[in-house]
C-alpha distance (Angstrom), angle and dihedral (degrees) to the residues before:
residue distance angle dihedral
X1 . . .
X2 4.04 . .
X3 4.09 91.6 .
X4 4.04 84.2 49.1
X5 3.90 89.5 50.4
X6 3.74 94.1 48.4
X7 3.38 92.7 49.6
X8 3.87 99.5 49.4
X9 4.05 81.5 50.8
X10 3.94 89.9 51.7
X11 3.66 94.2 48.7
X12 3.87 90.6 47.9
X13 4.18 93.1 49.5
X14 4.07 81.5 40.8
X15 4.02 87.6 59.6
X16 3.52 93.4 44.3
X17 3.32 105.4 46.6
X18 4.15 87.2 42.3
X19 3.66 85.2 49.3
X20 3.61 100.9 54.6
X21 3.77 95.2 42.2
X22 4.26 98.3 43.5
X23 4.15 88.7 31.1
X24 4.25 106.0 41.5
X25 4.20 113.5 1.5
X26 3.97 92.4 40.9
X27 3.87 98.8 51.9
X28 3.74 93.9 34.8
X29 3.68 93.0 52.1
X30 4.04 91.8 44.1
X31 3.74 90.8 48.6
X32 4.20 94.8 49.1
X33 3.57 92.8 49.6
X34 4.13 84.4 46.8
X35 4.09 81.6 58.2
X36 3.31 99.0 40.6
X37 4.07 102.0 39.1
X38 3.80 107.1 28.3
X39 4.28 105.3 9.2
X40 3.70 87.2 153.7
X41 3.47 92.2 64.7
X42 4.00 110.3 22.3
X43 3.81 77.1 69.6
X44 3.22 105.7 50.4
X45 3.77 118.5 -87.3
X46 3.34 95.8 -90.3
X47 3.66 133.2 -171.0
X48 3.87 114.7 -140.9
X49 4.14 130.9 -172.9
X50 3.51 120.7 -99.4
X51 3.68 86.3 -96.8
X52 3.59 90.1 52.9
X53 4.13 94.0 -122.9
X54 3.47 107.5 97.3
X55 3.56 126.2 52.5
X56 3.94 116.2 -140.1
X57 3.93 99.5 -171.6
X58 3.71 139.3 -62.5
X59 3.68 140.2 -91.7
X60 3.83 96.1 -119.8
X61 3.68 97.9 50.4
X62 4.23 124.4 56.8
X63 3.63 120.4 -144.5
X64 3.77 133.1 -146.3
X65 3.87 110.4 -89.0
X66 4.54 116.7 -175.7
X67 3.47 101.1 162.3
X68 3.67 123.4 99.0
X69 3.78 94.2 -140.5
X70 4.22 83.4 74.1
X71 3.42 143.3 50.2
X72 3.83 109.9 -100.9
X73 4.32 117.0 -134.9
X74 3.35 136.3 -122.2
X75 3.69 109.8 -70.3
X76 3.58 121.2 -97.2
X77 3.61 138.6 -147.3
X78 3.79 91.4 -179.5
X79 3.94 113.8 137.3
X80 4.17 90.9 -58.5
X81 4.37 84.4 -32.3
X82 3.40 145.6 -42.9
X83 3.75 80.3 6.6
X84 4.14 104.0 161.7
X85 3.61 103.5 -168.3
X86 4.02 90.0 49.4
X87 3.68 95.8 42.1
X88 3.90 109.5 173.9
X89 3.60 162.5 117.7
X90 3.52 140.8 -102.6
X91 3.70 91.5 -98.1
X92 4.05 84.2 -158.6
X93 4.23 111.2 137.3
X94 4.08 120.9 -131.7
X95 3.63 87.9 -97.7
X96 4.41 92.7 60.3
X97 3.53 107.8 122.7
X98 3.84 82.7 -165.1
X99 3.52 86.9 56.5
X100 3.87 97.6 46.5
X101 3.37 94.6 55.3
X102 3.80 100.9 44.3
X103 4.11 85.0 54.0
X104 4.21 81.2 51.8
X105 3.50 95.5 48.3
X106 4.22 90.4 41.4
X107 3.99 91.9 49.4
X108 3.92 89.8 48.8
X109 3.53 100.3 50.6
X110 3.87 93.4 46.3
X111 3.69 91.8 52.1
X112 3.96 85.8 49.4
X113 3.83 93.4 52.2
X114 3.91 91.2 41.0
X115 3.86 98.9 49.0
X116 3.89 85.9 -122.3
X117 3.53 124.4 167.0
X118 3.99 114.8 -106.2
X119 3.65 102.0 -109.1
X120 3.74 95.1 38.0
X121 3.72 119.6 131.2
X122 4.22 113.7 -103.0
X123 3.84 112.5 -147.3
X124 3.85 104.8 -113.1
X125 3.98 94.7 -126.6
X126 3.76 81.4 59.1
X127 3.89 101.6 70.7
X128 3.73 105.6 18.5
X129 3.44 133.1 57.7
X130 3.62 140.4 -123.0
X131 4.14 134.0 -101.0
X132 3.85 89.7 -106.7
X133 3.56 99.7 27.2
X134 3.37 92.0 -138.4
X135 4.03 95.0 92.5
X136 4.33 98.7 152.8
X137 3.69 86.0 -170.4
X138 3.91 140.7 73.4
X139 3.47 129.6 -164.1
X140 4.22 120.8 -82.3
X141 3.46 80.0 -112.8
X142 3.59 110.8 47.5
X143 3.53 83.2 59.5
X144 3.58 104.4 49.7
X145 4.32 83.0 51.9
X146 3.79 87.8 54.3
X147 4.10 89.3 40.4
X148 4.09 86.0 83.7
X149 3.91 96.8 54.5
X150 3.85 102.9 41.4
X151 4.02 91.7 45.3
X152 4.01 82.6 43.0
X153 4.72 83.8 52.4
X154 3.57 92.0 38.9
X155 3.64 102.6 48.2
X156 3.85 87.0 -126.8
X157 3.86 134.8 150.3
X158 3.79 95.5 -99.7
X159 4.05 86.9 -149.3
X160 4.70 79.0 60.6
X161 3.66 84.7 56.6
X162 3.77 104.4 43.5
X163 4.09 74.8 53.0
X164 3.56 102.6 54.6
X165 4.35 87.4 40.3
X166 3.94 84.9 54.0
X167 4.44 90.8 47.9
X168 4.07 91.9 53.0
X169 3.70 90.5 37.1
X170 4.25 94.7 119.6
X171 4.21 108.7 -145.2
X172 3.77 128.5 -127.4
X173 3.44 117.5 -77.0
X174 3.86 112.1 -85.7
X175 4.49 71.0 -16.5
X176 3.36 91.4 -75.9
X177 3.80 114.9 70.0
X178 3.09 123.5 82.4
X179 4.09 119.2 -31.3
X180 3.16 139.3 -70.4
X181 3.82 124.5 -87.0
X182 3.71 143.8 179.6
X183 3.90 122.2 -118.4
X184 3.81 110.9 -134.1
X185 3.77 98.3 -158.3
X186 3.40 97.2 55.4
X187 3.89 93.4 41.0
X188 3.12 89.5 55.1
X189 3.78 104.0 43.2
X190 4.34 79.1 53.6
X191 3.78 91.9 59.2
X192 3.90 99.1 48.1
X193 3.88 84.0 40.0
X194 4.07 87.7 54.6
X195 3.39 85.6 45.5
X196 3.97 102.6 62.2
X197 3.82 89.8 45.7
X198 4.11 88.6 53.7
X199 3.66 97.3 58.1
């Protein structure tokens, strides 16, 4: 009975001691080296004003973009977009009919707004969306298609913006995962930002 007592009591100082290390030490110590090693992402990769009040997005998320003055995302079948706490896909199979015709109706309306040609090819990132629906990036060339029309908007050298898609274009991982892929936000916070200083 004694050996059975001592070893309830070691189990119960076993859980304790496991508790506080796994529950309150280990997360506290993970998130202050978060702070103090990477604070620009541990809290979220956010994108701040100039005056460094308001927050206009973050890196890690896309956002929905209409006008022609800006490079449009990835779309999104998050909650109704961009929608973080309902991240998603479509969920819709290669035999959807609903699905076929929303990638029709996608690839016609971005050859409309890009003054393509009927038959010419879409970029797939362009008219479906991503697992998460979240996707901040587009393909290197999506953008460079979509180049033409927002230099054409913004009255811009279209050689500028084929610049500024090339400075937010984000690199392979360790150049070899993955490819690389433009981040819309930021792009797009670059071209309004060019266009205060030109006027």
């Amino acid at each position: 009975m004694k050996a059975i007592l001592i070893d309830i009591k070691n189990t119960i100082l076993a859980t304790i001691v496991m508790g506080i290390i796994c529950c309150g030490i280990y997360p506290v110590a993970v998130w202050g080296l978060g702070q103090v090693l990477f604070n620009h992402k541990a809290n979220g990769s956010l994108i701040l004003s100039k005056d460094g009040k308001t927050i206009l997005g973050s890196e890690l998320i896309g956002q929905p973009f209409s006008s022609d003055k800006y490079f449009n995302s990835r779309p999104s079948a998050a909650g109704t977009g961009y929608d973080a706490s309902n991240s998603s896909g479509t969920n819709l199979g290669p035999t959807s009919q609903k699905l076929n015709d929303s990638i029709k109706a996608a690839v016609d309306a971005y050859r409309k707004q890009n003054g393509m040609a009927a038959d010419a090819l879409v970029p797939a990132d362009a008219v479906t969306s991503s697992a998460s629906g979240l996707d901040p990036h587009i393909s290197v060339k999506n953008a460079y298609i979509q180049a033409a029309r927002v230099a054409k908007t913004r009255n811009l050298d279209p050689a500028k913006v084929q610049e500024l898609v090339d400075e937010y274009t984000d690199k392979p991982g360790l150049g070899v995962f993955g490819d690389a892929g433009v981040n819309v936000l930021k792009l797009n916070l670059a071209l309004d930002a060019l266009a205060n200083t030109t006027k």
